[in-house]
C-alpha atoms as one frame of an Amber mdcrd trajectory, in Angstrom:
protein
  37.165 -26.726 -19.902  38.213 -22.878 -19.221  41.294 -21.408 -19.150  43.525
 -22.034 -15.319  45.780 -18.892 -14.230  47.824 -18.883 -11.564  48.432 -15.892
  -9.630  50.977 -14.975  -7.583  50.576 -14.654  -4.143  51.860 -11.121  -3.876
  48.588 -10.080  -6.159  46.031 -11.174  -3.641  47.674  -9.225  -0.741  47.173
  -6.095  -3.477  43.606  -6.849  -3.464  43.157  -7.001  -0.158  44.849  -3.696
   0.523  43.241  -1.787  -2.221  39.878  -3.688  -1.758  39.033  -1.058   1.528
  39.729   1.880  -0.218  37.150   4.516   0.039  35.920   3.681  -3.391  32.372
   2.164  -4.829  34.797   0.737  -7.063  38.315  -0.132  -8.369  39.347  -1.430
 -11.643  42.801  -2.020 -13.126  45.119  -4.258 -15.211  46.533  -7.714 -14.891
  50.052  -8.287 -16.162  51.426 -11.818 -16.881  52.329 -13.795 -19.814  49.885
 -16.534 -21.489  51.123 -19.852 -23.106  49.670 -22.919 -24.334  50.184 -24.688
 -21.219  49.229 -22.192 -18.299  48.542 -18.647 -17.864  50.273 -16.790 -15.244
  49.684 -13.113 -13.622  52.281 -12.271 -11.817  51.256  -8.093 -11.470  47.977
  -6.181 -10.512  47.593  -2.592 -10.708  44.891  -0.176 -10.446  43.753   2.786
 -12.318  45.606   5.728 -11.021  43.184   8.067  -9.622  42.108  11.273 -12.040
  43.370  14.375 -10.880  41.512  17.753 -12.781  43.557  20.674 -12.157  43.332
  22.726  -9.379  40.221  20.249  -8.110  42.505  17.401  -6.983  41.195  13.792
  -7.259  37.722  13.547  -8.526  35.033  12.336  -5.967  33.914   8.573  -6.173
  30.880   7.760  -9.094  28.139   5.570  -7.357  27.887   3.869 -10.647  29.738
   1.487 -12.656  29.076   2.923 -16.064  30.412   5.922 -14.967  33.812   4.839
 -15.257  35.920   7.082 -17.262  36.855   4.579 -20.023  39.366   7.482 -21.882
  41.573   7.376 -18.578  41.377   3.640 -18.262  42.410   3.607 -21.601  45.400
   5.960 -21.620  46.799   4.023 -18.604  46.277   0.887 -20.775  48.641   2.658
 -23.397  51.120   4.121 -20.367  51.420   0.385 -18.641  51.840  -1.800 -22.231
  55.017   0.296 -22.943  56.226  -0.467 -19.158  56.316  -4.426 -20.266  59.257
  -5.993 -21.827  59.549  -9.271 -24.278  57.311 -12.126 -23.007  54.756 -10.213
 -20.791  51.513  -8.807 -21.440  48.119  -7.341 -20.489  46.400 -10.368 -19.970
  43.188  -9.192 -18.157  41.073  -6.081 -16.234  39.764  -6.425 -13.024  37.031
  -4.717 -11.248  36.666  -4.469  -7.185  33.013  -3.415  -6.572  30.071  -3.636
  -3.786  27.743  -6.100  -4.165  24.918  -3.783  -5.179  26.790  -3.128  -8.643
  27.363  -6.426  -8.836  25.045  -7.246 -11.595  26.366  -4.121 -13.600  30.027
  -5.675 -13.084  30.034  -8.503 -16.134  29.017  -5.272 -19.031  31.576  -3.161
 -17.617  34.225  -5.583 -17.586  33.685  -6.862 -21.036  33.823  -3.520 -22.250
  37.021  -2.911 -20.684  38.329  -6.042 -22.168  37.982  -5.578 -25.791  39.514
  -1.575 -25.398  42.770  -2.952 -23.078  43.506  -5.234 -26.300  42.625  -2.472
 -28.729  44.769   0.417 -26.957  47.620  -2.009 -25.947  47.731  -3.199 -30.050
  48.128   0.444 -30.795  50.737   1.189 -33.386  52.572  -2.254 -32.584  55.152
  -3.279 -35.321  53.721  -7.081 -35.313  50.347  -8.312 -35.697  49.043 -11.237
 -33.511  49.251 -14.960 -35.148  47.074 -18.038 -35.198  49.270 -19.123 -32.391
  49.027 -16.718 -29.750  46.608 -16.839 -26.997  44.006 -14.505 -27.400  41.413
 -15.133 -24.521  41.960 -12.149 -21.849  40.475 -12.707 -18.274  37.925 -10.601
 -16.663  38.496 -10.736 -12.942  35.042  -9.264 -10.226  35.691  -9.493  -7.044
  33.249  -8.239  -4.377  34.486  -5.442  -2.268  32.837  -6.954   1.259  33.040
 -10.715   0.715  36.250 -10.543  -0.845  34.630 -13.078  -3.155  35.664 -13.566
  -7.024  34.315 -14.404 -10.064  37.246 -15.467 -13.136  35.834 -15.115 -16.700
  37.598 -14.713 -20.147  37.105 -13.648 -23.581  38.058 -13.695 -26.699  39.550
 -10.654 -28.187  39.442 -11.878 -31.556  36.225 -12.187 -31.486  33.573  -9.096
 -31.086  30.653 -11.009 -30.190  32.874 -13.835 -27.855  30.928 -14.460 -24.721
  32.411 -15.221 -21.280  33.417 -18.379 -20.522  34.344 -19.171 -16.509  38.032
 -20.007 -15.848  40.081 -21.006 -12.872  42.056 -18.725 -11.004  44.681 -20.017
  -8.645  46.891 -18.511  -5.844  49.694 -20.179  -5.303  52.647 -19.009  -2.642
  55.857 -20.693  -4.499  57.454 -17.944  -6.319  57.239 -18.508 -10.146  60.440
 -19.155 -11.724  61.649 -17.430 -15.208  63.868 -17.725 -17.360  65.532 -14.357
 -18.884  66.693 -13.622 -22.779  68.993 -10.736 -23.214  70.003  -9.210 -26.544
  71.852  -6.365 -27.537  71.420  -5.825 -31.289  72.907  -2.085 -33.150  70.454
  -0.436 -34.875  70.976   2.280 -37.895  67.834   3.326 -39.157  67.306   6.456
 -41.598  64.159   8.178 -42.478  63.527  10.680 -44.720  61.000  13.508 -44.056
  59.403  15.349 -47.027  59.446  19.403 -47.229  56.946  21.232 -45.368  55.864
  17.990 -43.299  53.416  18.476 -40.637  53.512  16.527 -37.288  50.867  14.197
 -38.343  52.953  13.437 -42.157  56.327  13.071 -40.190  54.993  10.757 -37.823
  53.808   8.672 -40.802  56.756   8.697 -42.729  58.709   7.143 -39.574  55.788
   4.241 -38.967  56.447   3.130 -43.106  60.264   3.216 -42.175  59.990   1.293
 -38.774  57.325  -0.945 -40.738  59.805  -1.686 -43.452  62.636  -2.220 -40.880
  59.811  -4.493 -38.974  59.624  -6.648 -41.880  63.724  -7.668 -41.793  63.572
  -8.367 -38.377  60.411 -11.163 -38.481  62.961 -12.375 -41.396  66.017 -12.740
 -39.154  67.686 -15.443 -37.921  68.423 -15.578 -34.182  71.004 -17.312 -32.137
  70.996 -18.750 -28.690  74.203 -18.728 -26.971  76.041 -18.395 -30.018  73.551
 -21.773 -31.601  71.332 -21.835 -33.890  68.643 -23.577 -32.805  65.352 -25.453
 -34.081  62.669 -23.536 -33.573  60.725 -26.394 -32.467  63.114 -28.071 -30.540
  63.388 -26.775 -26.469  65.219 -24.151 -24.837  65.844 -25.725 -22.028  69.158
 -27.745 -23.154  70.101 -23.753 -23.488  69.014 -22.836 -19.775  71.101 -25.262
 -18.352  73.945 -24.009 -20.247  72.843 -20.568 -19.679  74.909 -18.103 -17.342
  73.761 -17.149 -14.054  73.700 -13.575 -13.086  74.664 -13.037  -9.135  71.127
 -12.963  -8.444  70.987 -16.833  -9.713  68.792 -15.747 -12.413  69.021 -18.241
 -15.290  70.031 -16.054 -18.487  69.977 -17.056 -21.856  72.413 -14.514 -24.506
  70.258 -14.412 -27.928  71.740 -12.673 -31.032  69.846 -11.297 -34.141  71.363
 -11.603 -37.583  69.251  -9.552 -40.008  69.568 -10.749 -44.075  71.700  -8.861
 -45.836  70.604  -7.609 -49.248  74.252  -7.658 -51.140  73.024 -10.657 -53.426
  69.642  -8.937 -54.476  68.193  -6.867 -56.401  66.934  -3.155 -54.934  65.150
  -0.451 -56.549  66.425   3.026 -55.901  63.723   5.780 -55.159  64.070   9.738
 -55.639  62.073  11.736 -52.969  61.943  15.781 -52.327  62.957  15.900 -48.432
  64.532  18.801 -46.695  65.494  16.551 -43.691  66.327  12.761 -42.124  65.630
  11.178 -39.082  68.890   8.508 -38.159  67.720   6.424 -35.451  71.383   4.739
 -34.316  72.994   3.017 -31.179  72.412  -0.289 -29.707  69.459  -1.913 -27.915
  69.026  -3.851 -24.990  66.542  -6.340 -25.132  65.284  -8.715 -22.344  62.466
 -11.268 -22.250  61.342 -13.356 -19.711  59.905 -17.349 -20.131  57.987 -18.876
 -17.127  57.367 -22.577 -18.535  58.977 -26.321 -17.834  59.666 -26.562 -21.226
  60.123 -23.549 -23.178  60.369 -23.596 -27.314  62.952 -22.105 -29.441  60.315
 -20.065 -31.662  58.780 -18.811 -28.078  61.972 -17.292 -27.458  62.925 -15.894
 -30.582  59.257 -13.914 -30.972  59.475 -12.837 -27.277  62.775 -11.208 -28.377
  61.609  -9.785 -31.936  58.571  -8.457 -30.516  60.591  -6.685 -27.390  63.003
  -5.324 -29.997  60.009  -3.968 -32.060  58.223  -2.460 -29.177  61.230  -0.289
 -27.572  62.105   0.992 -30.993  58.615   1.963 -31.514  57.527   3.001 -27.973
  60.988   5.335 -27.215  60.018   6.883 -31.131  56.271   8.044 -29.813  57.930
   8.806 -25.955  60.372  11.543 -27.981  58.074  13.210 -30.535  55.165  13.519
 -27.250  58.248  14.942 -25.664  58.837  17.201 -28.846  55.068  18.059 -29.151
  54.916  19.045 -25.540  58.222  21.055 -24.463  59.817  21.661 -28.025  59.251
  24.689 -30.422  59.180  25.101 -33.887  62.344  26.709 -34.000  64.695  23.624
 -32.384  63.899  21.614 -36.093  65.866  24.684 -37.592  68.962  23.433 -36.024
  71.098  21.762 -38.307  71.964  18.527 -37.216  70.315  18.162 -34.165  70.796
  15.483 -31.826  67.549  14.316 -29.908  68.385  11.174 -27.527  65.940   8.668
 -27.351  64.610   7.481 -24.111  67.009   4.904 -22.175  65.580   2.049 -21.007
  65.268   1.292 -17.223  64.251  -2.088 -15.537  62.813  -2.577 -12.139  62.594
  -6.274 -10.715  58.733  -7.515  -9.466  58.164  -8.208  -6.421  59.264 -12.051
  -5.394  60.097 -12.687  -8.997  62.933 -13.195 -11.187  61.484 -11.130 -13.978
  61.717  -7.250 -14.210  59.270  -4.398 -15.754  61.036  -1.517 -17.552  60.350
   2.241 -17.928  62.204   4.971 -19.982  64.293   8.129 -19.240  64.188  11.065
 -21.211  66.389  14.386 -21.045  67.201  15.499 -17.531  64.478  12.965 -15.751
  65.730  11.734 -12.946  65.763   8.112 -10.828  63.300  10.002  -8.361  60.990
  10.352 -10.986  61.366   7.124 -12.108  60.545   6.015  -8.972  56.964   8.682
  -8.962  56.181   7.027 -12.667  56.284   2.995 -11.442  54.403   4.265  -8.143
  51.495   6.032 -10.582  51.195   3.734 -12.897  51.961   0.351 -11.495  50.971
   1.486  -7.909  54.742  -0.274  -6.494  56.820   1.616  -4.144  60.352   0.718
  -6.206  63.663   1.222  -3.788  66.365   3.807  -5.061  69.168   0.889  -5.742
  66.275  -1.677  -7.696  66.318   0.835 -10.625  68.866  -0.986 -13.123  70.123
   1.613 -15.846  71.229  -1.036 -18.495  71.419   1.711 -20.922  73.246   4.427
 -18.754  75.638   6.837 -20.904  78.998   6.621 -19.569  81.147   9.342 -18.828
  82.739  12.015 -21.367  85.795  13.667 -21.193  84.131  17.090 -22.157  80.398
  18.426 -23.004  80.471  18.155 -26.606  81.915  14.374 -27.074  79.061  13.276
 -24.647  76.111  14.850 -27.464  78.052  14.584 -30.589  79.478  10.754 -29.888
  77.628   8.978 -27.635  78.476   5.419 -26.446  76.246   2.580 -26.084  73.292
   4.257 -26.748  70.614   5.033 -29.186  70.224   9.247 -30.692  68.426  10.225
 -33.327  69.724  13.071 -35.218  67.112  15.301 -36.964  69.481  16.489 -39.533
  68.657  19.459 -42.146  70.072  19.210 -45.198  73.283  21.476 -45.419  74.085
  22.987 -48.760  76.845  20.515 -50.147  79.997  21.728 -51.739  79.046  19.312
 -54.917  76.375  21.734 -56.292  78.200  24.882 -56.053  81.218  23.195 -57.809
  78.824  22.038 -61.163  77.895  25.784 -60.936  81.101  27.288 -61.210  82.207
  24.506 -64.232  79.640  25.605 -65.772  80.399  29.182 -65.867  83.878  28.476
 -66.895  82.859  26.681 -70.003  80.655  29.492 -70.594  83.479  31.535 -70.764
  85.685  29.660 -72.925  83.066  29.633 -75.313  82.693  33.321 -75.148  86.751
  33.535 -75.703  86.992  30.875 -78.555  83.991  32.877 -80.468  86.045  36.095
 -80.162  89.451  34.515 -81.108  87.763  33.486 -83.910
């Protein structure tokens, strides 16, 4: 028996808009969360249209294979850092005539195994034997509005499709949120004379080491500590409701502490240090009857892991693209990451979140959900959990910043200790000098 997901009912009026657009075909991502029990999807959105410069969008292709897989792709990478803890790309669909109909099943496999390859990108966790790795592939005919559900295996190069069953259904699914806040003070060392490329590699061993004391953390829930096979849901009904009536559950990450052991000091040449500092918001969202303690704690791990890594890559494309050379010659200098920004889905309890960097403003927030999740998002649904506060002047607001993450790329600045051994050692050349003469 195949896999059974069940769709919100908000996703099939999306197909039906986008299905008459002036297109020989549309293809896109799925967004939902898979469990042992059911799979849901509670998002669909299409492939932002290619734009070349000065040539404005490119002209429909009358053929399926000749969809521009490197654009699919990037907006594969784009969307995966848009979802928090819990959700995922679960599937691709394609909306096409019935003449490419045959072409459709190729396509959509192909599309399949390079959503799970670009959206496992440079992820701080690897997948386990327990997590669901079958991803749907979703054709729907462009006239007859008619759909055929398939899946397949990821994990598998040569899986072949298997029909599932895909399921509208018009009662809003109901989730259950995780927040955590946990500080994080992270420092990286980056050798002398590092290129991009070396630099970027130093901080993936760091964030991999750090990874590493995270999956070895214990977590509690609501202050508990909890079996992680017994249920969560003793802990939803104890949980807090937000004014919304969301059901919120407050998780908190203890990391081991490595007083007791044994370490190994290491000497490397560097001629600067990345500090990644502040604390993290987390969120993760559960839509089950009977949720497990060890779903909730990797939802959270792997949410904490992801915004660390994705607001890392968002800075240093940001440095790459509108930075110079000579801003690395300051010494320190503060570089804010990216603050985190959640917008609620549509007829949901759950939320998707984007990041602000620099100046960016909520109007471009707005412009970034509407091209890459194709959702109109209302001014006063953007929630700023991460928002700086206030300053009393200009430079407490960059050198001490509150309730937020920086990371200070700081060149090392001649210390007063070396200059001190110098002079001592001058002096007892001297008094050498005098004793030989007194002599």
């Amino acid at each position: 028996m195949g896999r059974s997901y069940y769709v919100d009912e908000s996703v099939q009026k999306y197909f039906t808009r986008i299905s008459h657009l002036k297109s020989n075909f549309v293809t896109g991502l799925l967004i939902g969360q898979c469990s042992s029990q059911r799979d849901y999807i509670v998002l669909a959105a299409r492939t932002p249209p290619k734009e070349d410069p000065g040539e404005g969008p490119q002209k429909s292709k009358s053929k399926a294979e000749e969809i521009d897989e490197e654009w699919f792709c990037i907006h594969v990478s784009q969307v995966s850092r848009m979802l928090p803890g819990g959700f995922l790309l679960v599937g691709v669909f394609l909306i096409s005539p019935p003449e490419l109909s045959k072409e459709a099943p190729t396509v959509l496999r192909k599309l399949i195994f390079a959503t799970e390859k670009f959206a496992m990108k440079n992820k701080l966790w690897n997948l386990t034997d327990e997590d669901i790795t079958e991803r749907v592939a979703l054709q729907i005919c462009s006239s007859t509005n008619k759909i055929v559900c398939r899946t397949f295996d990821v994990k598998d190069p040569k899986s072949t499709a298997k029909p599932a069953d895909w399921k509208y259904q018009s009662t809003p699914m109901s989730w259950l949120t995780i927040e955590c806040n946990i500080n994080v003070d992270l420092t990286v060392s980056l050798p002398s004379s590092a290129t991009y490329q070396e630099q970027q590699k130093c901080i993936r061993t760091r964030l991999a080491q750090w990874a590493k004391e995270i999956e070895e953390s214990t977590m509690l829930f609501n202050g508990r500590v909890r079996d992680e096979g017994g249920d969560l849901v003793e802990e939803q009904k104890k949980g807090r409701s937000a004014s919304s009536g969301r059901q919120i559950v407050s998780a908190t990450i203890l990391t081991p502490s490595n007083i007791s052991g044994r370490s190994t000091a290491r000497v490397q040449v560097c001629n600067s240090s990345l500090k990644i500092q502040g604390v993290v918001k987390c969120r993760g969202y559960v839509c089950n009857s009977k949720p497990k303690v060890k779903d909730a704690i990797q939802i959270i791990r792997r949410d904490l892991l992801n915004t660390i890594s994705d607001r890392c890559d968002i800075r240093f494309e940001d440095l790459l693209l509108n930075r110079s050379a000579h801003d690395f010659e300051k010494s320190p200098c503060l570089l804010p990451l990216p603050h985190r920004v959640f917008v609620p889905i549509p007829a949901s309890g759950a939320a998707l979140c984007d990041y602000i960097i620099g100046e960016e403003t909520r109007e471009e927030a707005q412009s970034r959900f509407l091209e890459m999740l194709d959702q109109e998002v209302n001014y006063e649904d953007l929630d700023f959990v991460e928002e700086k506060r206030r300053a009393p002047d200009e430079e407490e607001a960059v050198c001490k910043p509150s309730g937020d993450e920086k990371c200070p790329v700081r060149k090392d600045v001649p210390s007063l200790s070396p200059r001190i051994g110098i002079i001592m050692a001058a002096v007892v050349v001297l008094l050498a000098i005098l004793v030989y003469f007194l002599k």
